[in-house]
C-alpha positions as CSV (number, residue, x, y, z in Angstrom):
1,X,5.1,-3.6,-17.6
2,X,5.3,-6.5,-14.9
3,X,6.8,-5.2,-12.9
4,X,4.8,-1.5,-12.4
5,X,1.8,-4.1,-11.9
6,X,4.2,-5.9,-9.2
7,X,4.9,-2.8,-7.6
8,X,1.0,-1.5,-7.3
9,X,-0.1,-4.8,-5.9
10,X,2.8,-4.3,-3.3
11,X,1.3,-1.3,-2.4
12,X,-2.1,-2.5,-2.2
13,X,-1.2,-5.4,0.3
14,X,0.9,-2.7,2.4
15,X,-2.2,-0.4,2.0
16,X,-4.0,-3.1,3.4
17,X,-2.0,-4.2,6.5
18,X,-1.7,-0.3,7.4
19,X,-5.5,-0.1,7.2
20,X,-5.8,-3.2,10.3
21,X,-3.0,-2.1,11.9
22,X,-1.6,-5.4,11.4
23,X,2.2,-4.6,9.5
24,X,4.3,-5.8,12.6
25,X,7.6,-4.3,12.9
26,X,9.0,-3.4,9.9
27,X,11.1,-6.6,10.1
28,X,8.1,-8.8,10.2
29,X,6.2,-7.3,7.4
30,X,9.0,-7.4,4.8
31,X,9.0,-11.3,5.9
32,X,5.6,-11.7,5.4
33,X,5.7,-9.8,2.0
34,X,8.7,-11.7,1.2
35,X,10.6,-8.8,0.5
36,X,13.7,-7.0,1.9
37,X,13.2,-4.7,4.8
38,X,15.3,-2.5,2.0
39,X,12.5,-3.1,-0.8
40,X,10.0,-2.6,2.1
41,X,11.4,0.5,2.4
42,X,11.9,2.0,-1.0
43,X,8.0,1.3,-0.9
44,X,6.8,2.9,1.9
45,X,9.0,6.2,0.6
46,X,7.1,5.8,-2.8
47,X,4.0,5.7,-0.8
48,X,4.9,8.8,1.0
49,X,6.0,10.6,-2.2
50,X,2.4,9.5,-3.5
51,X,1.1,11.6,-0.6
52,X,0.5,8.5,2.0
53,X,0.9,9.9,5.3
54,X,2.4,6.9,6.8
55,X,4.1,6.8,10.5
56,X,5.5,3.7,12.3
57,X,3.4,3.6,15.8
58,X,6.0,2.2,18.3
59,X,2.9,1.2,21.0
60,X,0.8,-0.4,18.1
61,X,4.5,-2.4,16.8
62,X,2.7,-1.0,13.3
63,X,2.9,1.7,10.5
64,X,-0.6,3.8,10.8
65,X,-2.0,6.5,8.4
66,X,-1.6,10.1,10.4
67,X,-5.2,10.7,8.6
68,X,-7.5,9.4,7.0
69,X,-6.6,8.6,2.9
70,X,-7.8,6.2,0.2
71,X,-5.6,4.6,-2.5
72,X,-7.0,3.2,-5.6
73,X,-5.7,2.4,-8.9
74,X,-7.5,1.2,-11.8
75,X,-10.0,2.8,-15.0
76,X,-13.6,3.1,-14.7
77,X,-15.8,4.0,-16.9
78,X,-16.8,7.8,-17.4
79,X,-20.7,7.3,-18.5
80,X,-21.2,4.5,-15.5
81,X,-20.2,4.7,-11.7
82,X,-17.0,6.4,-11.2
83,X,-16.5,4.3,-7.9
84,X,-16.9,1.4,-9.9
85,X,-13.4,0.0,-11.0
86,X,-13.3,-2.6,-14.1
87,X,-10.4,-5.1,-13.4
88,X,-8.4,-4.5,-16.9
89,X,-5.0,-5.1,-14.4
90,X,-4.2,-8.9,-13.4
């Protein structure tokens, strides 16, 4: 089960760095992940197969989102805000 949690906080932090255009070259951001560029990769396609519409910008040196798209995973509860997430992961 560690390691499915392992692999959503990876693509959170990803998620994240795409958001600020801040990934780097896909060199750097496996380096500052501390992962392989091969792991980095495997990722990024699991991303995509989730739907992530992810491009490497060559002028930015960064992977962008083609559009606009949110990523959340987590339980809330039904009765209360559905925006809300309760941390029951981590």
């Amino acid at each position: 089960m560690n390691v499915v949690i392992k692999q959503i906080e990876l693509i959170e932090r990803i998620d994240q760095l795409i958001r600020l255009q801040a990934t780097g070259n896909p060199v750097e951001l496996a380096d500052r992940l501390r992962i392989s560029k091969t792991k980095l990769y495997r990722t990024i396609n699991t991303m995509r197969e989730l739907n992530a519409p992810i491009i490497y910008d060559v002028r930015l040196q960064s992977f962008v989102y083609e559009a606009s798209v949110g990523f959340r995973f987590g339980f809330y509860h039904k009765k209360g805000d559905p925006n809300m997430l309760n941390p029951f992961v981590g």
